[in-house]
C-alpha positions as CSV (number, residue, x, y, z in Angstrom):
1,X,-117.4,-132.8,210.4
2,X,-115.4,-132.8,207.4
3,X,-113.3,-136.3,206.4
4,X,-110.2,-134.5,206.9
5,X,-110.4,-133.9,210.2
6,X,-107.4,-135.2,212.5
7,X,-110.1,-137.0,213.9
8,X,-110.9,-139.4,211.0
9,X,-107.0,-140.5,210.7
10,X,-106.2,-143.9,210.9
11,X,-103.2,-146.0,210.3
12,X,-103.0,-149.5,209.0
13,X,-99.7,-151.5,208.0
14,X,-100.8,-153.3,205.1
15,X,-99.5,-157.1,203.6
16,X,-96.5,-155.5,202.2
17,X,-95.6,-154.5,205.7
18,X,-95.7,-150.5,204.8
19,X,-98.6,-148.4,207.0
20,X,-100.9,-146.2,205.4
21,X,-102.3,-143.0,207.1
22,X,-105.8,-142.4,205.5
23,X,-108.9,-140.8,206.4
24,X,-112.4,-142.4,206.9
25,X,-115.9,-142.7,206.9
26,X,-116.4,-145.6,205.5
27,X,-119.6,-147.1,206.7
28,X,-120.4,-150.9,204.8
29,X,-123.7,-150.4,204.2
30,X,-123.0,-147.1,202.0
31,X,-121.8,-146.4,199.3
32,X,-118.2,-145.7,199.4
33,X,-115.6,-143.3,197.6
34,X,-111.8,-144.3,197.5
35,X,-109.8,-141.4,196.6
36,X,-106.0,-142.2,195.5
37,X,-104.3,-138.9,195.4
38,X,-101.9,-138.0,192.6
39,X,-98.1,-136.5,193.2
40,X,-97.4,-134.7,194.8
41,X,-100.1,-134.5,196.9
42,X,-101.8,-135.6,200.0
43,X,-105.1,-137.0,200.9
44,X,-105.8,-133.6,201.9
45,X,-106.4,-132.5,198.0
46,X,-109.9,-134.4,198.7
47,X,-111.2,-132.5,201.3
48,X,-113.6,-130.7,198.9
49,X,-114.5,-133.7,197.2
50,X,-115.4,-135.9,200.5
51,X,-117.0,-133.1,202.2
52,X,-119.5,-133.5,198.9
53,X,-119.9,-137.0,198.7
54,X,-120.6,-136.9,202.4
55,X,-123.5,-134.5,201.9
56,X,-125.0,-137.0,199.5
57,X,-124.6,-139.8,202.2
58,X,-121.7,-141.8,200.8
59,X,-119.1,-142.8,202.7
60,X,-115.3,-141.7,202.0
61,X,-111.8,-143.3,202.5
62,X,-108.7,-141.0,201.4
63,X,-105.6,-142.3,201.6
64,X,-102.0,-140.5,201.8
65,X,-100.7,-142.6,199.3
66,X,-96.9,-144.5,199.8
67,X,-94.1,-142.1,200.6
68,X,-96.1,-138.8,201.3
69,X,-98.0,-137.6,203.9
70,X,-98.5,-139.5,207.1
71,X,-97.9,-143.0,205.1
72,X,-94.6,-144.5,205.0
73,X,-91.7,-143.6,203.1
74,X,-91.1,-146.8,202.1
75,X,-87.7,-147.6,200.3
76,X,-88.0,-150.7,198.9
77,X,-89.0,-150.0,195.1
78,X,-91.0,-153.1,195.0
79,X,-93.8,-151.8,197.5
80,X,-94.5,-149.1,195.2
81,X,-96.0,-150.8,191.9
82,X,-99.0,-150.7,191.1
83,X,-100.0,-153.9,192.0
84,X,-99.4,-153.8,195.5
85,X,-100.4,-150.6,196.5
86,X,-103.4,-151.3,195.1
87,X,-103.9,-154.5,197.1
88,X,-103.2,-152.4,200.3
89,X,-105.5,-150.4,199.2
90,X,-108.0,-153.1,199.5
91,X,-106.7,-154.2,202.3
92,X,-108.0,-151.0,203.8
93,X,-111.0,-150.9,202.3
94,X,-111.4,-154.3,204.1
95,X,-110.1,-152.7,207.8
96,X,-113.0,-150.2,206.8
97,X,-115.4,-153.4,206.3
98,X,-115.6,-152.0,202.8
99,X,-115.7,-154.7,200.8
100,X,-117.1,-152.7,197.1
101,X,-116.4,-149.2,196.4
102,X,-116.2,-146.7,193.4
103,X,-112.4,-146.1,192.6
104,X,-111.2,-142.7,192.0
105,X,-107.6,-142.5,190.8
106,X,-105.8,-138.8,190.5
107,X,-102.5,-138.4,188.1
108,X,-100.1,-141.4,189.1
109,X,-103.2,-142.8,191.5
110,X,-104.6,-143.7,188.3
111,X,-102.3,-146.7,187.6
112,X,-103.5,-147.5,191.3
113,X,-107.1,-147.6,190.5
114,X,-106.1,-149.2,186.9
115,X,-104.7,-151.9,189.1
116,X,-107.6,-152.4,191.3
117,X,-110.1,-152.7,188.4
118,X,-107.7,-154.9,186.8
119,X,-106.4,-157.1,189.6
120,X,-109.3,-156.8,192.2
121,X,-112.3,-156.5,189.8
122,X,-114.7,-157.7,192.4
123,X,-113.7,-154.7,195.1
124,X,-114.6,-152.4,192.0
125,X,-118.1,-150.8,191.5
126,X,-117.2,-148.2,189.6
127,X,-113.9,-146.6,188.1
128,X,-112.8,-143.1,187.1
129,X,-109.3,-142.0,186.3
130,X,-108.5,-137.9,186.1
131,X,-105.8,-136.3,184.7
132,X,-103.8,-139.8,183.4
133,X,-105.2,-142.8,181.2
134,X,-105.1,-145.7,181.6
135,X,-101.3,-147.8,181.5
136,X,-101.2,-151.6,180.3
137,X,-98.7,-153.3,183.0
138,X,-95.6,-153.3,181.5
139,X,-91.6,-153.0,182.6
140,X,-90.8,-149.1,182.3
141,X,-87.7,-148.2,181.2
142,X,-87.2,-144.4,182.5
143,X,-84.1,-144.1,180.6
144,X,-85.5,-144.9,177.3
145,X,-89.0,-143.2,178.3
146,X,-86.6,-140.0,178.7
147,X,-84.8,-140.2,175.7
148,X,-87.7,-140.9,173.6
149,X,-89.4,-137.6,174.7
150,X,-86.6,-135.6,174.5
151,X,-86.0,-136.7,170.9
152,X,-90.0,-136.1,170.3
153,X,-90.4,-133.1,172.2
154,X,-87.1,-131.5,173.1
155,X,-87.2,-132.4,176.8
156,X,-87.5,-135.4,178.7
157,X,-91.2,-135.6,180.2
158,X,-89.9,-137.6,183.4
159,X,-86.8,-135.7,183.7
160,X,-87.9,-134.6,187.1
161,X,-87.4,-138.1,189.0
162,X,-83.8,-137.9,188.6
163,X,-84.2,-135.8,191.6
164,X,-86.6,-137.2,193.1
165,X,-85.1,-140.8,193.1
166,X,-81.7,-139.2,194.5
167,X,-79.3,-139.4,191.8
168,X,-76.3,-138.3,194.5
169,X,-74.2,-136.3,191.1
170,X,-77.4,-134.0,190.6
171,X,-78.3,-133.4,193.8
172,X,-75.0,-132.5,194.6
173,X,-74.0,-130.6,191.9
174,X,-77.4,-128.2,192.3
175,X,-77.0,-128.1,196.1
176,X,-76.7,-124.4,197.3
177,X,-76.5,-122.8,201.5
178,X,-79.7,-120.6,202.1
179,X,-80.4,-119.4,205.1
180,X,-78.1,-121.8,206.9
181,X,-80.6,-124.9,205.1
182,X,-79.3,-126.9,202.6
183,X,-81.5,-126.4,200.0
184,X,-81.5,-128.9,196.7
């Protein structure tokens, strides 16, 4: 039976209050896999993956990460650093009675596993960040990342969060009727 089965959900509200769906089979006398998805993705982008580590009898816990999937759409801004999704993240590791596991961290996940090596170094056996490097903690200034980029290379490499953090003018002014759906 393959991790993503609807039968290996669970859900856990974590210290910050938010609840996580994710998928398990996290045993704690194996070996086990986290696997932080990236955006905008769910834990389902794993199935491969767990389905692999599984055969090699390790265990697996995917997570849908904060705001997608069957996790939370949480909108306080605060519950979406890095530093305390990755402490739920342990926290569900510990519901698992994982207390060690190898860290995988996919496009934004990476700054999630970043922060579990750096925060919770003794839940950590092994890290490995894909697609994304790792980020020093610092205050990130979108604005200013934006403009930067544009200057450097003509367009604004985070350009795209505008719409997704709801800027009302832009969603309204590239709002059209389809099908009777309003479609932004």
């Amino acid at each position: 039976m393959a991790i993503l089965s609807g039968a290996r959900y669970r859900y856990l509200q974590t210290i910050t209050g938010c609840t996580y769906r994710y998928c398990t089979s996290a045993y704690p006398e194996r070996t086990t896999v986290v696997l932080c998805h990236g955006f905008p993705y769910t834990a389902n982008i794993w199935r491969w993956h767990t389905a692999a580590f599984e055969k090699l009898g390790l265990g697996c816990i995917a997570p849908d990460m904060l705001g997608v999937g069957g996790s939370e759409k949480s909108e306080n801004p605060s519950d979406y650093t890095g530093q305390a999704i990755a402490q739920s993240v342990v926290k569900i590791m510990s519901a698992d009675g994982v207390e060690k596991a190898v860290i995988i961290g996919h496009d934004w996940s990476s700054v999630v596993g970043s922060r579990l090596a750096l925060f919770y170094p003794s839940n950590v056996t092994a890290l490995v960040l894909v697609a994304a490097p790792y980020w020093t903690p610092s205050l990130f200034d979108l604005d200013a990342v934006n403009t930067e980029t544009e200057d450097a290379f003509g367009f604004p490499i985070f350009g795209y969060w505008d719409i997704l953090m709801n800027r009302q003018n832009l969603l309204e002014k590239h709002k059209t009727l389809k099908r009777g759906k309003c479609v932004v």
